[in-house]
FILO-466159 format. One line per 8 residues: for each residue x, z, y of C-alpha. Coordinates in nm, 3 decimals. Last residue first. Example, Ala and Ser with C-alpha at 12.3 -4.5 7.8 and 13.67 -1.06 7.14 Angstrom:
<recs>
1.367/0.714/-0.106; 1.230/0.780/-0.450
</recs>
This chain:
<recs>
7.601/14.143/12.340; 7.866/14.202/12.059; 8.189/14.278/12.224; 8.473/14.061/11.990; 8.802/14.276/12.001; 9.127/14.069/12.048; 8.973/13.895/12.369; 9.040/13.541/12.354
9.223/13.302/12.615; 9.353/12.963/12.568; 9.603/12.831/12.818; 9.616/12.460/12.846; 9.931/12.367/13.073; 9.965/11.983/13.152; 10.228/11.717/13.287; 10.481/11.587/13.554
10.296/11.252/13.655; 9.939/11.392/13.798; 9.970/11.754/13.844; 9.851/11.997/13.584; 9.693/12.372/13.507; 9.397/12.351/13.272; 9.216/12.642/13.178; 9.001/12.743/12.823
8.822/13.112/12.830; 8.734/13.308/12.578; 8.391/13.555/12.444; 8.458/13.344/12.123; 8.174/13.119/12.154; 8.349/13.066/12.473; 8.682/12.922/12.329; 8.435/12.744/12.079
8.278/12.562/12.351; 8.583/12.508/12.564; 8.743/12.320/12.266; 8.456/12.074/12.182; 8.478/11.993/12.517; 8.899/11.895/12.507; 8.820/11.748/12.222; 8.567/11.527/12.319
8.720/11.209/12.510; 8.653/10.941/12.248; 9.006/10.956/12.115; 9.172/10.642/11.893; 9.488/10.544/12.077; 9.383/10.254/12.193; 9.079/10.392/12.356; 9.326/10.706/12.539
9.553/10.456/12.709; 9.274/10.257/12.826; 9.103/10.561/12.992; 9.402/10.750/13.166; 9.262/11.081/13.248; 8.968/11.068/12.989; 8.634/11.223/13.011; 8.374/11.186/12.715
8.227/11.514/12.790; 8.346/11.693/13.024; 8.647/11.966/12.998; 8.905/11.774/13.217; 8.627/11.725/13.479; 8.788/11.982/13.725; 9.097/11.804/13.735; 9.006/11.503/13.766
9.070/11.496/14.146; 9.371/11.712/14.117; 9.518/11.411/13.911; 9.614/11.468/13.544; 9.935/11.470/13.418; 10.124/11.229/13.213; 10.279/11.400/12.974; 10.553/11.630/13.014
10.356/11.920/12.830; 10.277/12.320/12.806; 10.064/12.440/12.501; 9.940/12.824/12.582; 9.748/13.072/12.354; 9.686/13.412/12.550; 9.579/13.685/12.351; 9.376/13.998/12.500
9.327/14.349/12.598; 9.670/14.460/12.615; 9.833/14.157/12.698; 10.001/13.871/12.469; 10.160/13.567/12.482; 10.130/13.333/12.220; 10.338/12.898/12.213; 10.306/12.570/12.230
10.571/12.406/12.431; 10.575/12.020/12.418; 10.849/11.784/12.540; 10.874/11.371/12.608; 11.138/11.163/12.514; 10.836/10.951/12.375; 10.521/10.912/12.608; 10.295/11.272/12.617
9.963/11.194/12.632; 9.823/11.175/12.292; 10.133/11.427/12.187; 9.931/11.691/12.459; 9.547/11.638/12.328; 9.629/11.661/11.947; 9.813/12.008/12.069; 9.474/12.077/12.245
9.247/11.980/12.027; 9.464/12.179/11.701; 9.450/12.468/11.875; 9.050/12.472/11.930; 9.010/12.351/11.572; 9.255/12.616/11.447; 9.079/12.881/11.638; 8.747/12.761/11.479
8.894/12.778/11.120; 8.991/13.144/11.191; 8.711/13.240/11.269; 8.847/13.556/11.563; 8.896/13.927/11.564; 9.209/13.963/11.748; 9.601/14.080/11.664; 9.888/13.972/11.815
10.199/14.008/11.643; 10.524/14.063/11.849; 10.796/13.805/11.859; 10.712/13.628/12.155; 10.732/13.285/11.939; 10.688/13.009/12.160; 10.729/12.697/11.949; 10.868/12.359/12.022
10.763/11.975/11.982; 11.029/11.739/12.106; 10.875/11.359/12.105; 10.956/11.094/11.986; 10.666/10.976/11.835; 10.705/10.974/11.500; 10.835/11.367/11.533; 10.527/11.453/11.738
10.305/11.327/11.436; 10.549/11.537/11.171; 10.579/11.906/11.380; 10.193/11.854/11.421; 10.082/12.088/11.132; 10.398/12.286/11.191; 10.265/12.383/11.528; 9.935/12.431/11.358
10.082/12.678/11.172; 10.271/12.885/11.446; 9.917/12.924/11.618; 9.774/13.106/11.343; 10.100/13.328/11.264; 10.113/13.384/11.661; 9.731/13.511/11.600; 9.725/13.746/11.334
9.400/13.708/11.269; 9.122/14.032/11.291; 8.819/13.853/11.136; 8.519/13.670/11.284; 8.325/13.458/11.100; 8.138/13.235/11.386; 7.839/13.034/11.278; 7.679/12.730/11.415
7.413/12.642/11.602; 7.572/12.828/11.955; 7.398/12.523/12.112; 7.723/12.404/12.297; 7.926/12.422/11.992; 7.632/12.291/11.744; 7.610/12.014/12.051; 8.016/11.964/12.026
7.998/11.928/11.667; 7.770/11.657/11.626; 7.944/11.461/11.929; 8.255/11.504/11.688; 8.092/11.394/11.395; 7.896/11.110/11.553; 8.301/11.024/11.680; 8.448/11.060/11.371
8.173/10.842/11.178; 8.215/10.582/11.450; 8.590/10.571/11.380; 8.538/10.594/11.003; 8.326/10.338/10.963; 8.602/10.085/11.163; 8.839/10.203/10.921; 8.634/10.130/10.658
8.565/9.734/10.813; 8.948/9.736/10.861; 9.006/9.847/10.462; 8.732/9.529/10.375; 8.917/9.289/10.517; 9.254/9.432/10.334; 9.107/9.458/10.025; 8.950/9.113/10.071
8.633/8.921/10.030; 8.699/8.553/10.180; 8.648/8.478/10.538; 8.454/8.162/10.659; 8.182/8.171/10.346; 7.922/8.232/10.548; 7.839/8.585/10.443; 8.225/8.675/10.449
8.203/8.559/10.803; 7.884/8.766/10.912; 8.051/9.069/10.730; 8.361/9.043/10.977; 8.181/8.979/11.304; 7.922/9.264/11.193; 8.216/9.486/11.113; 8.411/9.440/11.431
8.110/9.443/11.652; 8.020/9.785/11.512; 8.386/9.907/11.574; 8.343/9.798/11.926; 8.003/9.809/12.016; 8.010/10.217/12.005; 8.380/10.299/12.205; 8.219/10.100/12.429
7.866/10.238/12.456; 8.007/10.562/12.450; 8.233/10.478/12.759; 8.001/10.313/13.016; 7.711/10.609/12.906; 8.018/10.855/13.044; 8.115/10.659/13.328; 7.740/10.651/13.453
7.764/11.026/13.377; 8.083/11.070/13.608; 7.972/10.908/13.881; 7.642/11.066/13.876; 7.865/11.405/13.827; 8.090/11.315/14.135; 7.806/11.191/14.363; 7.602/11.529/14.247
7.878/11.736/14.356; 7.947/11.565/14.664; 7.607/11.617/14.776; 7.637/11.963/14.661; 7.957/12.027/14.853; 7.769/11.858/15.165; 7.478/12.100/15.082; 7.715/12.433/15.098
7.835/12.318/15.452; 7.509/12.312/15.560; 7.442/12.638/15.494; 7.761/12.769/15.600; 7.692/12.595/15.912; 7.347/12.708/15.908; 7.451/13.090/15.807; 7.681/13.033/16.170
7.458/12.947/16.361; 7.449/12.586/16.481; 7.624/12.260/16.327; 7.769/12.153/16.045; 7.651/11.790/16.059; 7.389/11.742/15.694; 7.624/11.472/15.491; 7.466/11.114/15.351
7.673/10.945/15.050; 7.472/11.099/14.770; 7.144/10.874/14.879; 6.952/10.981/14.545; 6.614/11.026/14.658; 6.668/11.432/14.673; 7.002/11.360/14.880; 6.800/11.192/15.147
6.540/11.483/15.129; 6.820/11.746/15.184; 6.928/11.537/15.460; 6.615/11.554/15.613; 6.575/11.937/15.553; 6.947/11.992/15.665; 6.823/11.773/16.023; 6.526/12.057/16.025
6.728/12.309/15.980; 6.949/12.202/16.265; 6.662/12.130/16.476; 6.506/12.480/16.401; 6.742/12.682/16.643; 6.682/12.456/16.945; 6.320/12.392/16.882; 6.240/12.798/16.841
6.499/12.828/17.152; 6.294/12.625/17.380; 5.955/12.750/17.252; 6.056/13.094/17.294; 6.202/13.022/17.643; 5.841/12.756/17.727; 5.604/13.075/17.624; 5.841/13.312/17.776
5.820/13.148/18.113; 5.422/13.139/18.109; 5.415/13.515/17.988; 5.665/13.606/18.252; 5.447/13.432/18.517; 5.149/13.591/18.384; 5.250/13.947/18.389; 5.387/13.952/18.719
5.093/13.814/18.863; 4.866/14.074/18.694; 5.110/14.323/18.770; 5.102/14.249/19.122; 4.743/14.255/19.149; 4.759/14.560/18.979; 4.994/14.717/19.239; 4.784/14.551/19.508
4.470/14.677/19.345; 4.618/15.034/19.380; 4.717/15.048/19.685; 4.457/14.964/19.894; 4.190/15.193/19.676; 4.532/15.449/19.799; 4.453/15.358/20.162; 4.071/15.338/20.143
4.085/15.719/20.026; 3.756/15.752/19.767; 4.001/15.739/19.440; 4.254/15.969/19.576; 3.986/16.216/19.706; 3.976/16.296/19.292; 4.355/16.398/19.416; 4.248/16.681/19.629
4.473/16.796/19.860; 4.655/17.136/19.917; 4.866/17.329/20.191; 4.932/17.759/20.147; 5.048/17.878/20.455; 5.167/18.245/20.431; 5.241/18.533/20.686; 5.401/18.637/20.985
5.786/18.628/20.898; 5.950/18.769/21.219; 6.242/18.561/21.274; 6.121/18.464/21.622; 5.782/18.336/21.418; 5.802/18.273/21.064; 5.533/18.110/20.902; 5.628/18.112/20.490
5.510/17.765/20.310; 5.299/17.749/20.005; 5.211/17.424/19.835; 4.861/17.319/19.636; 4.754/17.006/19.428; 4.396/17.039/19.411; 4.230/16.903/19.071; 4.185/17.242/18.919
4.076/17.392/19.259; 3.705/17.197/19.152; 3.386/17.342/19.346; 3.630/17.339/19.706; 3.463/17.527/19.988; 3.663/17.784/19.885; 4.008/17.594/19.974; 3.929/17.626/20.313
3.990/18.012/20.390; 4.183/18.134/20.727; 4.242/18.516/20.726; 4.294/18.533/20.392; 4.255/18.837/20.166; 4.593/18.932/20.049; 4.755/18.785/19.732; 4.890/18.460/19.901
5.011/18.702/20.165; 4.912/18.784/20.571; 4.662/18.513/20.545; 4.640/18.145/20.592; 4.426/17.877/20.332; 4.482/17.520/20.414; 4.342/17.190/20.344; 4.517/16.888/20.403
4.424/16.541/20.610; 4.654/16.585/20.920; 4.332/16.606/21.156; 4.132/16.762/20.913; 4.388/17.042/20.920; 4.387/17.024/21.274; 4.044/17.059/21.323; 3.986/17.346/21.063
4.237/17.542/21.220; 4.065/17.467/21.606; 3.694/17.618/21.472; 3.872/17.911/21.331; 4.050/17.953/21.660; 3.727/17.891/21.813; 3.518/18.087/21.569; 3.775/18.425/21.606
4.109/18.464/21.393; 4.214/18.763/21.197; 4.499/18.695/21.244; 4.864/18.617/21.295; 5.051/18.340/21.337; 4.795/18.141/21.606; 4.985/18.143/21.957; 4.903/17.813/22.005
5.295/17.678/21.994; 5.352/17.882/21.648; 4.996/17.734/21.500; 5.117/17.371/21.601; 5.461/17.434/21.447; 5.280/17.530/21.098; 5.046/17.255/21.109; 5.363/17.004/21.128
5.541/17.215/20.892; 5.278/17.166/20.664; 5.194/16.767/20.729; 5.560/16.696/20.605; 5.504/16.889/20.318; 5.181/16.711/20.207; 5.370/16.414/20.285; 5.662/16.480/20.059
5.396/16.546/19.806; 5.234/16.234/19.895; 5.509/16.064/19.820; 5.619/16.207/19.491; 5.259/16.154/19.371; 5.330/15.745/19.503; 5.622/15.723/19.310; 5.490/15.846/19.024
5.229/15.571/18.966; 5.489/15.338/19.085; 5.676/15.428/18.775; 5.367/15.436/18.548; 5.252/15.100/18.605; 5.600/14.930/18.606; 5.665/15.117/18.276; 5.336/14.953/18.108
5.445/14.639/18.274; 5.783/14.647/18.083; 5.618/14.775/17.768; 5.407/14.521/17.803; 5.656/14.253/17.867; 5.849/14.363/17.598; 5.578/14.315/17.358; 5.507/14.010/17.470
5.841/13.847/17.465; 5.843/13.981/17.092; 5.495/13.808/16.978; 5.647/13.486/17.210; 5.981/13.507/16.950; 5.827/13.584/16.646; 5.556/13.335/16.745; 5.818/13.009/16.790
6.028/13.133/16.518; 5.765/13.111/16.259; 5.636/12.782/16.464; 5.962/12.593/16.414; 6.036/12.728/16.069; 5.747/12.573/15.933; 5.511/12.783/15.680; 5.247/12.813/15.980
5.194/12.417/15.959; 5.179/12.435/15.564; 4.929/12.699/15.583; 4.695/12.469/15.809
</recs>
C-alpha cells in the first residue's frame, strides 16, 4: 500500500484533484456569497422602488400630512401590506410619528430601514421611513424559491467540475509520469547491464535534462565496462607472457632440449624483471591511490628539478632520434614538494612522450610559473591520442596505441601513477592532444602545501 502512494502517478494524481478541489470550493464558496449579495442589493432597490410608490399614492390621496384618522390609518396599513414594507410617517424621524408600524416589531435589529422626504408642490411634508424584516426572508416562499435553486445549482455545479477534474488531473498525472516512468524502465535496463538502451528526451524540461543525464551515464558505464574488460585483457597478457617465456625455457633445460646458458638464463631474468616492474608499479599506484605512503615536502627549486630529469633522458631521446629540449623561463620557482615524488611524476611523463614519439620527432619539457603555483609542461610530436581516449589517458592499464606500447615494455601505469602523486600534492595532471600531431602534459602544484 505505501509503495502504491510512493508512485509518481498517484502523487501527482492527488496533488492535482486535492488542488482542483480547493479551487472549486473557493470558487463555490464565492458563487454562494456573490448571489447572496446580489439578492440584498435587490431587495434594497425594491424596498426603494416600493417607497416612492407608497409615497405617490399618499400625494394622490391627499395623505402628506397628519395626524391621520382610523380609515386613513386603516388605508396606510393596507398599502404598505400591499407593497410588502413597513412604514413609520411623521413630520421628522425625531418627531413623534403620525403613522407607527415598526412598533409592532419585537426585533428592529433585524429590520433593514430607508428614509425618504414627501414633498408635496415643493413643500417638504414630512418623512417616510421604509423597512423589512430579513428573518421574513426565511418564511417568504419566493426567497425559500431561491435559495434551493442557488444550492441546487451549486450542487450541480460542484459535481460536474469535480467529475471533470477527476479525469484532467488524471489525464495530466499519466501524461507527466509516462516520461518518468519510460526513464524508470530504462533505468532498470541499464541496472541489468543493457548499456546500449537510451531513455527519449522527452517532456519537461528537468525530464529532458534528466534523461539526458542517464544517456551520459549509460554511455559512461558502456565506456568503463569497455574499458575494464580491456584492462583484465591486458594484465593477463602482459602476465602469461614473460611467465610463458620462463616456463617454456625451464621446461626445456629440464628435458635436456636446451642446455644451461648465460644467455638463456639472462632472458629468463629479464623476463623476472618485467613482471617484477609491473607488481612494482601496480604496488605503487594503490600506495598512490591509498595515500599509504609518505610525502616529505620541502621548498624545491622546481626548474632545477625538472632541468635534471631532462638531462636524465637527454641519452634515451638521443638513441632514438629524437630532439629533446628544455624550457628554461629563467626565474626559480619555488614549492614545497618530495622531491623524489616530483621526479617520479616527471620522469612518467617524459618516459611517456620518447615512448611515443617516432624518430625525427621533438619534445619540449619545460616550468612556467604563476603567483600561486608551478606549472610543469612536456609538449610532443608523437602520435597523439584520439578525443575518444582522451579522457581515459589517466586509467589504469590504458594505452593509445596498444601493440606499440607491449613491445616497447610499458604496462599502461605511468600516466596513473602520475595523477596520484600530482594529487597527493594538492596538483593537478591534464592532457591536451589530437590524434597524429601529439601531446601536452601540464603538471600543476601549488608552491605552498595547505594542510587539510
Amino acid at each position: 500500500m505505501n509503495v502504491f502512494f510512493r508512485r509518481m502517478n498517484v502523487i501527482l494524481f492527488v496533488a492535482l484533484q486535492g488542488s482542483f478541489l480547493l479551487m472549486i470550493g473557493i470558487i463555490v464558496s464565492v458563487f454562494n456569497i456573490n448571489w447572496g449579495s446580489v439578492f440584498d442589493k435587490y431587495q434594497q432597490d425594491q424596498l426603494a422602488v416600493n417607497a416612492y410608490k407608497m409615497i405617490d399614492d399618499m400625494r394622490n390621496e391627499q395623505m402628506t400630512v397628519g395626524p391621520f384618522d382610523e380609515d386613513a390609518k386603516l388605508w396606510l396599513n393596507r398599502r404598505a401590506t400591499l407593497y410588502g414594507v413597513l412604514i413609520r410617517y411623521g413630520a421628522a424621524e425625531t418627531a413623534p410619528p403620525w403613522f407607527d408600524m415598526f412598533s409592532r416589531m419585537d426585533k428592529r435589529d433585524d429590520m433593514v430601514v430607508q428614509s425618504y422626504p414627501l414633498i408635496d408642490r415643493g413643500v417638504r411634508k414630512g418623512d417616510l421611513q421604509v423597512g423589512y424584516l430579513k428573518t421574513l426572508n426565511e418564511l417568504d416562499p419566493n426567497v425559500i424559491a431561491y435559495q434551493q435553486t442557488m444550492r441546487s445549482r451549486s450542487a450541480w455545479l460542484f459535481g460536474i467540475v469535480a467529475v471533470l477534474s477527476v479525469f484532467v488531473s488524471y489525464y495530466v498525472a499519466k501524461l507527466l509520469s509516462r516520461h518518468l516512468q519510460k526513464l524508470q524502465e530504462t533505468a532498470e535496463l541499464i541496472r541489468y547491464g543493457n548499456r546500449t538502451v537510451y531513455a527519449p528526451v522527452q517532456g519537461p524540461e528537468e525530464v529532458r535534462r534528466l534523461a539526458a543525464a542517464l544517456n551520459e551515464l549509460s554511455k559512461e558505464l558502456k565506456k568503463q565496462e569497455d574499458w575494464r574488460h580491456q584492462l583484465m585483457e591486458d594484465l593477463t597478457h602482459e602476465l602469461r607472457t614473460p611467465l610463458t617465456s620462463i616456463l617454456t625455457q625451464l621446461e626445456a633445460m629440464i628435458d635436456g632440449i636446451y642446455e644451461v646458458s648465460q644467455e638463456r638464463l639472462s632472458q629468463m631474468y629479464e623476463e623476472l624483471i618485467r613482471l617484477s616492474r609491473l607488481m612494482n608499479d601496480m604496488e605503487r599506484l594503490s600506495e598512490a591511490e591509498a595515500a599509504q605512503f609518505t610525502i616529505v615536502r620541502k621548498r624545491t627549486n622546481v626548474v632545477q628539478l625538472t632541468e635534471t630529469v631532462y638531462r636524465n633522458f637527454q641519452a634515451a631521446a638521443k638513441a632514438k632520434g629524437i630532439r629533446l629540449e628544455f624550457y628554461n623561463p629563467n626565474v626559480p620557482c619555488y614549492a614545497e614538494v618530495d622531491r623524489d615524488k616530483i621526479v617520479q611524476v616527471i620522469s612518467n611523463i617524459v618516459s611517456n612522450a620518447i615512448k611515443y614519439t617516432s624518430g625525427g620527432g621533438h619534445i619540449v619539457l619545460g616550468v612556467n610559473y604563476s603567483e600561486d603555483t608551478s606549472i610543469i609542461f612536456c609538449k610532443d610530436t608523437g602520435i597523439g591520442i584520439s578525443k575518444e581516449d582522451l579522457p581515459y589517458v589517466f586509467n589504469r592499464l590504458f594505452r593509445a596505441d596498444k601493440s606499440r606500447s607491449r613491445f616497447s615494455g610499458g604496462v599502461g601505469l605511468g600516466l596513473s601513477i602520475a595523477k596520484a602523486l600530482a594529487e597527493a600534492h594538492q596538483g593537478t595532471i591534464e592532457a591536451e592532444s589530437e590524434a597524429g600531431k601529439g601531446s601536452v602534459f601540464r603538471v600543476t602544484i601549488p608552491n605552498r602545501y595547505k594542510s587539510v
